[in-house]
Backbone bond lengths (Angstrom), bond angles and torsions (degrees), N, CA, C in turn:
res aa  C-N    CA-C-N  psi(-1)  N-CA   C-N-CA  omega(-1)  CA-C   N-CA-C  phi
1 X - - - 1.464 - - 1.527 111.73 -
2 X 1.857 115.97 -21.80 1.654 102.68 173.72 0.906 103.61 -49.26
3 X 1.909 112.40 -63.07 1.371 102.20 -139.42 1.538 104.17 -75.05
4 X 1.275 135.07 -18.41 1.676 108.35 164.13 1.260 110.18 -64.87
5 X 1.007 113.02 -22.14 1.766 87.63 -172.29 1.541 113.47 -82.82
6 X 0.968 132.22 -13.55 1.663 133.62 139.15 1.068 96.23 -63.00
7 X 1.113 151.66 -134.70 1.449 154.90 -142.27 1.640 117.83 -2.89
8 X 1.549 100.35 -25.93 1.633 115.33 -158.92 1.693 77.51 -96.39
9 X 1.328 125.77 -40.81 1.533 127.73 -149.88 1.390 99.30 -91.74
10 X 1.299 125.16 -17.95 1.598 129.44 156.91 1.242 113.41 -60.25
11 X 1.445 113.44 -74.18 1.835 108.03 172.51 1.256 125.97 -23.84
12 X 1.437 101.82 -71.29 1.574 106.47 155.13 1.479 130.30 -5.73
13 X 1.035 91.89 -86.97 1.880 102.18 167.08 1.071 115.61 -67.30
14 X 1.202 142.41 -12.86 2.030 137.45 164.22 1.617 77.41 -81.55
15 X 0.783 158.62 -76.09 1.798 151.24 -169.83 1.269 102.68 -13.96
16 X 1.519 96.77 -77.67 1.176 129.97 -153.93 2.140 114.01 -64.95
17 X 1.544 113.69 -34.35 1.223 99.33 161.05 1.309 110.42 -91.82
18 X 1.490 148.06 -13.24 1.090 138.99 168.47 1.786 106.88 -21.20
19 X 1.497 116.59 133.92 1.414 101.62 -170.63 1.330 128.85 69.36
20 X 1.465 106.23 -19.40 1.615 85.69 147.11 1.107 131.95 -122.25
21 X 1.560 130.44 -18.18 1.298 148.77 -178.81 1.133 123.74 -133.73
22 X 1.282 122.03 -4.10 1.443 151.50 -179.82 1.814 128.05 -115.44
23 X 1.326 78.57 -1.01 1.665 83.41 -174.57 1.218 119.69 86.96
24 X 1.239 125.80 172.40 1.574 118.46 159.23 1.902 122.40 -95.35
25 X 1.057 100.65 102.33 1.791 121.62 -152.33 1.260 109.62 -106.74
26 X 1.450 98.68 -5.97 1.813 99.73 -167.39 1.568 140.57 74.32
27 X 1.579 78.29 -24.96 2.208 84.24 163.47 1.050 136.79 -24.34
28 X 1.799 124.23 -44.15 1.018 131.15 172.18 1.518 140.24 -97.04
29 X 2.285 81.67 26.31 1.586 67.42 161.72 1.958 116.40 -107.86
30 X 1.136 104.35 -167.58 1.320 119.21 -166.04 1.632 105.63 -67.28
31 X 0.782 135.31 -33.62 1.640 156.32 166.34 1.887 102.70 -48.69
32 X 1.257 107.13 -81.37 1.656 117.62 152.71 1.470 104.54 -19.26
33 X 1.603 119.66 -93.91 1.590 136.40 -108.94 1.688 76.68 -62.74
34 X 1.815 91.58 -49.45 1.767 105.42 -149.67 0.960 110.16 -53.98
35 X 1.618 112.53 -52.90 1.746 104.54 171.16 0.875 149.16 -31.59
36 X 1.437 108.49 -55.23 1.677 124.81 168.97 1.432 92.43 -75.63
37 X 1.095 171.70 -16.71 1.363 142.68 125.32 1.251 148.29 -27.05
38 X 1.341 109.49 -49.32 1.527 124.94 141.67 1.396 115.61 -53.81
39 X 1.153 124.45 -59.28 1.493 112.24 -179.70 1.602 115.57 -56.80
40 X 1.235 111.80 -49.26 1.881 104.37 172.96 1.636 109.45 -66.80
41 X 1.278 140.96 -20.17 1.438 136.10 133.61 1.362 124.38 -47.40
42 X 1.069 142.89 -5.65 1.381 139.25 -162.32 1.215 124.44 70.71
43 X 1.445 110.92 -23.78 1.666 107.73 178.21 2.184 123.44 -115.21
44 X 1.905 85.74 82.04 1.417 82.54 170.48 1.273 151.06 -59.43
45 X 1.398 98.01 -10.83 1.600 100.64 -168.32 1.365 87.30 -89.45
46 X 1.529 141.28 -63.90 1.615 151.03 -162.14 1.931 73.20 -37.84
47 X 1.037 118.16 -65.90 2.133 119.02 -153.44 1.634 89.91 -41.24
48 X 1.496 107.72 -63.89 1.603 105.42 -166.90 1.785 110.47 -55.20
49 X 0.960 97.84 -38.12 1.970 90.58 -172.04 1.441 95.29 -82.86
50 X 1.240 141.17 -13.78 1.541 121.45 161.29 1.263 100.06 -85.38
51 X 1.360 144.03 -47.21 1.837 127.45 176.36 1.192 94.88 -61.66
52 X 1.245 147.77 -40.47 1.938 125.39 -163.60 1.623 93.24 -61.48
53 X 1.810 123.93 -50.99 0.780 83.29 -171.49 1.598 132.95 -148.79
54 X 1.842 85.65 59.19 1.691 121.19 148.13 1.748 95.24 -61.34
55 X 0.970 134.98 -61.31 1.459 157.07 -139.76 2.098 78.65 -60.11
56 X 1.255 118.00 -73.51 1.272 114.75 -159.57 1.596 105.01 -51.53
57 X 1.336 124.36 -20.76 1.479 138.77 -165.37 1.554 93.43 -72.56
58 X 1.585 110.12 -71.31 1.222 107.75 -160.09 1.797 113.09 -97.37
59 X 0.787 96.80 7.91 1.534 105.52 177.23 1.727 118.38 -20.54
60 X 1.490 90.61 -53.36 1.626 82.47 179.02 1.500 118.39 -111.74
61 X 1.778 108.60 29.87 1.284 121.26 172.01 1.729 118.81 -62.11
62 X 1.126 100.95 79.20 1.843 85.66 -168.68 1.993 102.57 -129.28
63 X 1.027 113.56 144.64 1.142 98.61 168.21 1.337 150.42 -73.08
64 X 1.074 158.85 122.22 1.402 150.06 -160.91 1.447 113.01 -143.56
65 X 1.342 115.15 117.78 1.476 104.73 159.81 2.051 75.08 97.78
66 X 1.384 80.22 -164.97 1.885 120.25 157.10 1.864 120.57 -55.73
67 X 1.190 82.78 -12.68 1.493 99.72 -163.60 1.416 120.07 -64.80
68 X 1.609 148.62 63.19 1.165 112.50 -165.34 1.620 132.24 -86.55
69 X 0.759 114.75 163.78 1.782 120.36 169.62 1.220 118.18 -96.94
70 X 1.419 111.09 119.01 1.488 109.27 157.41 1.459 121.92 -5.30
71 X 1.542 99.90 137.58 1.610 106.63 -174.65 1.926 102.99 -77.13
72 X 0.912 114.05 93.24 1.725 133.10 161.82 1.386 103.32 -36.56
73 X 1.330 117.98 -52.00 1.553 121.98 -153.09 1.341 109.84 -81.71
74 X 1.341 134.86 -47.14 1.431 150.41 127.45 1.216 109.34 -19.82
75 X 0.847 149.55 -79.00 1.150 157.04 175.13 1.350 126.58 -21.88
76 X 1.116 106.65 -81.15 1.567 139.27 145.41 1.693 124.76 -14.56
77 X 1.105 118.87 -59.01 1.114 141.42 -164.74 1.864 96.13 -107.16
78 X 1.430 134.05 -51.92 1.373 109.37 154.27 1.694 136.80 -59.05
79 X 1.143 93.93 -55.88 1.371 92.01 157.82 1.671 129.17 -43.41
80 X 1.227 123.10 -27.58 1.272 110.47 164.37 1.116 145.01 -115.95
81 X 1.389 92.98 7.52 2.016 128.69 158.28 1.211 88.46 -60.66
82 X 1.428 118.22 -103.88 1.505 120.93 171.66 1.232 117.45 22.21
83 X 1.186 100.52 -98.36 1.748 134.12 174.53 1.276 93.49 0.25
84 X 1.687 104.07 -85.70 1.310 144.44 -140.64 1.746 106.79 -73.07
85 X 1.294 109.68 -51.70 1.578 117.64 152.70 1.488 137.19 -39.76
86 X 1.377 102.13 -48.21 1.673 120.45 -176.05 1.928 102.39 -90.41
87 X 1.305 116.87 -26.29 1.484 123.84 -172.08 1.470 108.93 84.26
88 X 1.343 120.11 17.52 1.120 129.18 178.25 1.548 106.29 -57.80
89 X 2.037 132.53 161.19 1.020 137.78 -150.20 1.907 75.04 -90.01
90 X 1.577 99.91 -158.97 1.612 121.36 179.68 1.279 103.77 -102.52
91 X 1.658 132.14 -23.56 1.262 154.69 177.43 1.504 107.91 -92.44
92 X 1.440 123.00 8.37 1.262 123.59 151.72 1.502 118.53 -95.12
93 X 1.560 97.45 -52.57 1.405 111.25 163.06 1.614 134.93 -49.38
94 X 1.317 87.22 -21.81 2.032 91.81 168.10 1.903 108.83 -92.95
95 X 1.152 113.56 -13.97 1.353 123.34 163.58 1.515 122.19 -79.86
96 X 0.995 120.85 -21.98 1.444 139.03 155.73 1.601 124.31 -52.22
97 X 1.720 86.98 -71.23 1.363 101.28 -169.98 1.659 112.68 -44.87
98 X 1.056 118.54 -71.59 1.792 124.67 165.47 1.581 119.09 -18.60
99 X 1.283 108.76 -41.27 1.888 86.93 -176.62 1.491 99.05 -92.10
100 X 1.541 122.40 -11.19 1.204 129.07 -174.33 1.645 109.94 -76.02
101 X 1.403 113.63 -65.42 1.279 127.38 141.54 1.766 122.29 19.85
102 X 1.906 70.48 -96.45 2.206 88.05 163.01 1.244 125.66 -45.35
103 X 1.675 111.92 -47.79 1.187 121.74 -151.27 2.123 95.03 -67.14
104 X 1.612 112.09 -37.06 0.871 122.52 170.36 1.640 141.34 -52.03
105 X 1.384 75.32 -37.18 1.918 106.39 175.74 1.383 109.09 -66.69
106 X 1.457 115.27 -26.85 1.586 104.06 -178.91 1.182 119.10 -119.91
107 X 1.611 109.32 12.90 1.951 126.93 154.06 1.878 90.66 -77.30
108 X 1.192 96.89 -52.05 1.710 90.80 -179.50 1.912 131.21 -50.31
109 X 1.525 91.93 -18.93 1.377 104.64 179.11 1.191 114.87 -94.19
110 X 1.514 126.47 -41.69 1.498 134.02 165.39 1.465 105.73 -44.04
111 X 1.320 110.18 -50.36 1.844 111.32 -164.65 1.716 101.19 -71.86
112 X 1.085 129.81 -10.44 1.026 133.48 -164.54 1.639 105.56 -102.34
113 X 1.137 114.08 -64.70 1.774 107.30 141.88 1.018 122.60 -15.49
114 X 1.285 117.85 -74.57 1.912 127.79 -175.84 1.777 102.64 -48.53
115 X 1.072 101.28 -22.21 1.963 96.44 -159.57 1.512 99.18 -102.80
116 X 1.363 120.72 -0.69 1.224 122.98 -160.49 2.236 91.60 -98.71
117 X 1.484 102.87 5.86 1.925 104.03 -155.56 2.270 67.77 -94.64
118 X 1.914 112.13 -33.92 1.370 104.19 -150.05 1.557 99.78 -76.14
119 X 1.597 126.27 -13.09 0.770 116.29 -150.84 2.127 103.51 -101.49
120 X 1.135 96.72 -10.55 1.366 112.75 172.71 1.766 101.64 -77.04
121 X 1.300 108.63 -65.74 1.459 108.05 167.05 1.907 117.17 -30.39
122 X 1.125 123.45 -58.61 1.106 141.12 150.43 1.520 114.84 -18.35
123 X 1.387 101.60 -50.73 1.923 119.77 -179.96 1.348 99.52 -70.23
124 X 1.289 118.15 -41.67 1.699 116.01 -164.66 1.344 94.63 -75.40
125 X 1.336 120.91 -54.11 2.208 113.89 -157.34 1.744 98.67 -62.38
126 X 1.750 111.67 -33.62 1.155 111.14 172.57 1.787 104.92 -40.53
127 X 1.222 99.56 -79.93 1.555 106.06 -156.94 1.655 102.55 -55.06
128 X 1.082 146.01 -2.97 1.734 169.58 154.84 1.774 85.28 -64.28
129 X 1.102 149.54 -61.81 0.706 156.95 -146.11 1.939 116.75 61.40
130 X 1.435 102.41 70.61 1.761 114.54 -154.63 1.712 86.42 -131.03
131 X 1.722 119.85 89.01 1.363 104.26 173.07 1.398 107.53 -74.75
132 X 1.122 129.80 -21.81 1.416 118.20 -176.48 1.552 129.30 -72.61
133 X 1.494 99.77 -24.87 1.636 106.29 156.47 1.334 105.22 -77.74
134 X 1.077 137.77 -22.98 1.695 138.62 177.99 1.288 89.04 -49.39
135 X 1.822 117.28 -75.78 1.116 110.27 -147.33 1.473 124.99 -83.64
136 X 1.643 113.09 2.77 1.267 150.73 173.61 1.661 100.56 -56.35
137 X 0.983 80.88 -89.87 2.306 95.38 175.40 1.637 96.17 -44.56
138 X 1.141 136.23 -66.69 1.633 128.48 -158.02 1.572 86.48 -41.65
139 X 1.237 119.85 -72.28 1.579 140.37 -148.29 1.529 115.94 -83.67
140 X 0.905 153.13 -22.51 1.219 141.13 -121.49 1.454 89.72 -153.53
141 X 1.881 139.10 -75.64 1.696 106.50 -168.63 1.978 75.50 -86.94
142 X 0.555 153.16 -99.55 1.384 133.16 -124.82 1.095 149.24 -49.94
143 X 1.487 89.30 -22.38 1.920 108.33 149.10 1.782 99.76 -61.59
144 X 1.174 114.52 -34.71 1.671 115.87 -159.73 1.822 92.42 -78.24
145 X 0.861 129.43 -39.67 1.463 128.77 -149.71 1.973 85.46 -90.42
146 X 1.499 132.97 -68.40 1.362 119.17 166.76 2.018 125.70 -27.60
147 X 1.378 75.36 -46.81 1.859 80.16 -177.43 1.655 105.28 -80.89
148 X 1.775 120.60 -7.11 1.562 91.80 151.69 1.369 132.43 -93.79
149 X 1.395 96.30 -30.70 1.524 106.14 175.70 1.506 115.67 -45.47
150 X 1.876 98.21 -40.06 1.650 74.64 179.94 1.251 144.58 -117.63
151 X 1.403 95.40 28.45 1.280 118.47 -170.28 1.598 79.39 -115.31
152 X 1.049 154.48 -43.62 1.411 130.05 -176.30 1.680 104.43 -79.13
153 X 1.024 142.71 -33.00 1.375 119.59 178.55 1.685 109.39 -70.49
154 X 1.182 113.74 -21.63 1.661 96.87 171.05 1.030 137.58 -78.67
155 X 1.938 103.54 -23.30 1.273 130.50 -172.88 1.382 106.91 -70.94
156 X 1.506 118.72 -44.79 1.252 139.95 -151.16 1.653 96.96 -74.66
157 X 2.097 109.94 -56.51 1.166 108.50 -165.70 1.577 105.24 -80.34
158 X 1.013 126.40 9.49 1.625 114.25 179.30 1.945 109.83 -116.05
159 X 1.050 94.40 -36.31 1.749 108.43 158.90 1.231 121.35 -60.21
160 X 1.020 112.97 -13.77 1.902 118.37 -161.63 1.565 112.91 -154.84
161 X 1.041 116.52 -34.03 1.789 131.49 176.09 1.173 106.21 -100.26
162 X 1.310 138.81 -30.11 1.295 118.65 -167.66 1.533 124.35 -50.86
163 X 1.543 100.30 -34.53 1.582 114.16 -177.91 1.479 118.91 -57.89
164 X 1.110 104.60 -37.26 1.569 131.71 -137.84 1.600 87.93 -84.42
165 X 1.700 105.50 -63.00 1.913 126.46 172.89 1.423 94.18 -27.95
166 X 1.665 98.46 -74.70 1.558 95.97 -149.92 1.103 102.98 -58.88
167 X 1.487 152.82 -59.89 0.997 134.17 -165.12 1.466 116.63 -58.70
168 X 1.610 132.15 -41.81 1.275 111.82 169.84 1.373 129.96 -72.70
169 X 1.235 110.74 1.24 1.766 133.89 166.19 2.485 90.88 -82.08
170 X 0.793 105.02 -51.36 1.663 80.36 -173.49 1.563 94.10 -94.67
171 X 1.348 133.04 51.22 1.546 129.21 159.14 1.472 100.09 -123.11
172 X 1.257 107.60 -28.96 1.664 105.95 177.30 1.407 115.98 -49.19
173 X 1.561 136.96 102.85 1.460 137.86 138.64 1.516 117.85 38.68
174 X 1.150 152.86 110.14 1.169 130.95 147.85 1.627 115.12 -39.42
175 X 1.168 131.27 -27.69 1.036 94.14 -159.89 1.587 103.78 -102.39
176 X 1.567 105.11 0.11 1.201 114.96 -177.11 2.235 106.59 -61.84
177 X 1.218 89.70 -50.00 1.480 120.61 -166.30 1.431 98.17 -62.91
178 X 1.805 131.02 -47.81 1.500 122.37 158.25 1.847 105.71 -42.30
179 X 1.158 123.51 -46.00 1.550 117.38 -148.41 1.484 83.16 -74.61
180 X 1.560 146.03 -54.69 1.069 160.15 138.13 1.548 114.47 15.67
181 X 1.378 96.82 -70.10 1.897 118.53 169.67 1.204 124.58 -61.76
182 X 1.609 104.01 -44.28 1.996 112.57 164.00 1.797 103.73 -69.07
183 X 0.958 141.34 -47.62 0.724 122.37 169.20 2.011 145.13 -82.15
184 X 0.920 83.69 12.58 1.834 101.23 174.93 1.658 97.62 -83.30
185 X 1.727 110.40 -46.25 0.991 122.22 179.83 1.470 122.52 -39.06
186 X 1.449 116.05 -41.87 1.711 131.69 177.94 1.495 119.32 -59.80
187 X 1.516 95.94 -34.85 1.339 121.88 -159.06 1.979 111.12 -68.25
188 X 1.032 103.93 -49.95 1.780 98.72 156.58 2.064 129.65 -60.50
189 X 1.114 87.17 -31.71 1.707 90.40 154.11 1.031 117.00 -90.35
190 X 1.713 131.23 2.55 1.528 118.92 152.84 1.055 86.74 -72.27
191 X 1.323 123.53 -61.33 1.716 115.14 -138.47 1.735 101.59 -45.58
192 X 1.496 118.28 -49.02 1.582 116.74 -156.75 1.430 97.05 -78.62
193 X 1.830 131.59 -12.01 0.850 114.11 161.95 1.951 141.84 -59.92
194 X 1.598 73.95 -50.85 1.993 77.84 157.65 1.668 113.57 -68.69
195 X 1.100 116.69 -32.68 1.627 96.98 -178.49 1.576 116.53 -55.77
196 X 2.012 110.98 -47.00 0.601 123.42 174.44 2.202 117.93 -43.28
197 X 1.007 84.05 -67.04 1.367 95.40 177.35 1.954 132.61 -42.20
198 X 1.784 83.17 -26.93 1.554 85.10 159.59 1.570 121.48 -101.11
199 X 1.052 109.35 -9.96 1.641 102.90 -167.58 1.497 103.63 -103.08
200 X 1.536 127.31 -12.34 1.480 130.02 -174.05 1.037 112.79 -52.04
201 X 1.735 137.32 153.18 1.149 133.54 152.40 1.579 106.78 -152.16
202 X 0.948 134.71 179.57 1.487 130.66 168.92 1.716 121.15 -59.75
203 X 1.621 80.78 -46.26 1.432 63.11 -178.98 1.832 122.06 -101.23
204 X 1.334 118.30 39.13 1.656 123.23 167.67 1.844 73.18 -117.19
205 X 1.199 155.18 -82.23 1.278 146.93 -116.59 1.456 102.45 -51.81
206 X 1.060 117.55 -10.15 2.039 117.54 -174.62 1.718 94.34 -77.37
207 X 1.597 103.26 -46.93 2.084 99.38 -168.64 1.763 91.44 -85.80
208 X 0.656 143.89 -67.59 1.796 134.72 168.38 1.791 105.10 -6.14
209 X 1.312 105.02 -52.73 1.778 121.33 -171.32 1.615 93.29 -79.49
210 X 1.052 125.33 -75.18 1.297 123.25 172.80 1.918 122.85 -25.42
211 X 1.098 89.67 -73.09 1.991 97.80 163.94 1.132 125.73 -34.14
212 X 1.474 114.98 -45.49 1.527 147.43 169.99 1.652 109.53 -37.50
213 X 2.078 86.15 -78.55 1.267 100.36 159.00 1.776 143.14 0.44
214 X 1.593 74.27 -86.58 1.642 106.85 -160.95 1.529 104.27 -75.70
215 X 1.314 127.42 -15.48 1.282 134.86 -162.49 1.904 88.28 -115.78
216 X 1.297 122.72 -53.99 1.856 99.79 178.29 1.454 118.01 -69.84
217 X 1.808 107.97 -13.72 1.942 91.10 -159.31 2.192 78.23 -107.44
218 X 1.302 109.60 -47.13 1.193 102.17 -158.86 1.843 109.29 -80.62
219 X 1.072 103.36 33.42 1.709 107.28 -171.33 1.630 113.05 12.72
220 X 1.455 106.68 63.30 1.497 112.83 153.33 1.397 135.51 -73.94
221 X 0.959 150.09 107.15 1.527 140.34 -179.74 1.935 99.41 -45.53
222 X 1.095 105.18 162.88 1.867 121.09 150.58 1.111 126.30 -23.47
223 X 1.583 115.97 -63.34 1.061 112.38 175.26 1.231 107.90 -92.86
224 X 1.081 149.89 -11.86 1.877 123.00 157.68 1.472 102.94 -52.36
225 X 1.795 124.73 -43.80 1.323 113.66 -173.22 1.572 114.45 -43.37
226 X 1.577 86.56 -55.71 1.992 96.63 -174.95 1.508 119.64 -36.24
227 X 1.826 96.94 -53.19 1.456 97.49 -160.75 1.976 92.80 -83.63
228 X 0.560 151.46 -0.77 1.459 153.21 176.30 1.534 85.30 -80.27
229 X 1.718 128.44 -86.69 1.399 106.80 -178.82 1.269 135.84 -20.69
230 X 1.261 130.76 -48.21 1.449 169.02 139.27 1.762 104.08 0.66
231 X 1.183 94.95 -70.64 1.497 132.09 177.83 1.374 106.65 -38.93
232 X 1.544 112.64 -78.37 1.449 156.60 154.83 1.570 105.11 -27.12
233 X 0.932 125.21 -67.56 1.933 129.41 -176.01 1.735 96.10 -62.24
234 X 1.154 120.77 -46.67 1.459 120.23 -173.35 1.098 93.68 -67.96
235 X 1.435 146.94 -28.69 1.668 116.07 -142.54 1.826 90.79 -104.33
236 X 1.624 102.84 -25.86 1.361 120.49 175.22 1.573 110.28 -51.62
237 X 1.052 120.53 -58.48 1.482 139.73 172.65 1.034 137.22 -35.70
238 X 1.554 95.57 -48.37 1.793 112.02 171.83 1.932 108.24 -104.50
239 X 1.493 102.56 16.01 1.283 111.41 167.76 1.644 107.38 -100.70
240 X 1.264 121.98 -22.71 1.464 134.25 168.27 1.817 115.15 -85.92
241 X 0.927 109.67 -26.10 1.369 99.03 179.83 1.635 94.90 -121.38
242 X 0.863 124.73 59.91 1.799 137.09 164.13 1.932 84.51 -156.09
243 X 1.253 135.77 -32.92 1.858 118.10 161.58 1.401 97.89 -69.00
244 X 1.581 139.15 -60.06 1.309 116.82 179.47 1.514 131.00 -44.63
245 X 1.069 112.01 -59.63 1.586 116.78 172.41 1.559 103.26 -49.75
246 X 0.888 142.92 -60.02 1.684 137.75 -175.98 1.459 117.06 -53.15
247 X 1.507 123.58 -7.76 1.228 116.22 -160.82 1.847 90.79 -134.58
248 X 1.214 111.21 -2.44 1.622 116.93 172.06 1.591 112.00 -78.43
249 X 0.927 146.30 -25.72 1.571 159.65 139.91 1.891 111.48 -34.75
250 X 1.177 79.99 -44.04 2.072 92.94 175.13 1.167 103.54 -61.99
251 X 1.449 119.40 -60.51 1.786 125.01 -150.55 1.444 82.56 -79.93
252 X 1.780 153.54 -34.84 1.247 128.77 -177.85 1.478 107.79 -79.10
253 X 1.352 128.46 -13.45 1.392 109.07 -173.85 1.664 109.00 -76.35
254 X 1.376 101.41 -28.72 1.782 124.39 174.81 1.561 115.31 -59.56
255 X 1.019 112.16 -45.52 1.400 137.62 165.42 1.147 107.38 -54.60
256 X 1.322 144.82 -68.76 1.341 156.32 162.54 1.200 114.68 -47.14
257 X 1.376 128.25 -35.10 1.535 122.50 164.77 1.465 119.02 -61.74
């Protein structure tokens, strides 16, 4: 069980700098974390059907602004240790993930505080005129302080908690654990609800309604929706640049007057 729980506490942290030092690579999403979680557990396929569908949960977990999102990566990767340890369903594991999530989101905010003392430091070598301490402080403890946090809270709870979970995961009630299961269930129509909620506007809510449509009355799968969108954006496209070209003849005759 060490060595997964390093192994689990590595992922973690490839999650966890994804986006910041790593680019944006996708590591941290739920699809990723879980997998390679399941796979260093032995059970890959259980990892993929809890990332397929962590994935609908957090879908539109992204950051913007000030704004943060629940820690995904934490989340993700406990929740399906757990799972996978205790024999718990995938609909336990999406009930998990969420208080785990949070609980993560506000280790993520403390550390972010703490890094905010390196980034003033940063202000001073500036005004020293010292880029190499500049680029020292950006990089170096605050990359260091993310890569402990999160490699020690995974390490810690699967090295040391795992026991503890599962057993208060098989003391829980049956009937507690149905209410548990009905409700994990809701939890992916939150997720598309916040997505929904940021990207709406009047004028996409007609193809949103449309998609809707064509997929409850005309029993389309997903991907007919997609490639029908697909379809739809192209025909849109060359309906905008066949109005541009028609109205470029105007602005030279105007021009010429």
């Amino acid at each position: 069980m060490l060595g997964q729980a390093i192994a689990l506490g590595l992922v973690s942290v490839l999650g966890r700098l994804d986006g910041r030092i790593l680019g944006i690579s996708m590591f941290d999403r739920p699809i990723v974390t879980a997998t390679l979680a399941g796979l260093i557990l032995g059970d890959p396929v259980k990892g993929v059907m809890i990332g397929a569908a962590l994935e609908l949960i957090y879908i539109g977990a992204i950051a913007i602004g000030a704004s943060t999102p629940p820690d995904i990566v934490t989340g993700s990767i406990l929740a399906t240790s757990f799972a996978i340890i205790s024999g718990q369903s995938t609909e336990a594991a999406l009930a998990l993930s969420v208080p785990i999530a949070m609980f993560g989101l506000t280790l993520g905010i403390l550390i972010r505080i703490v890094n905010a003392i390196f980034i003033h430091k940063a202000e001073f070598y500036a005004e020293q005129g010292n880029a190499r301490m500049v680029s020292f402080m950006h990089i170096v403890p605050t990359t260091g302080l993310f890569f402990l946090e999160s490699f020690l809270t995974v390490f810690l709870a699967i090295g040391f908690g795992a026991e503890t979970v599962t057993g208060i995961l098989n003391s829980i009630p049956q009937s507690v654990v149905d209410g548990l299961v009905a409700g994990s269930k809701l939890l992916p129509a939150l997720g598309f609800a916040l997505l929904i909620n940021m990207m709406i506007s009047k004028k996409l809510a007609v193809y949103f309604f449309l998609g809707f449509l064509i997929a409850s009355y005309m029993k389309v799968d997903i991907i007919g929706v997609a490639l029908f969108g697909i379809v739809l954006a192209a025909i849109i496209i060359q309906l905008q640049d066949s109005k541009n070209k028609n109205q470029e003849p105007a602005f030279e005759e105007e021009e010429e007057l």
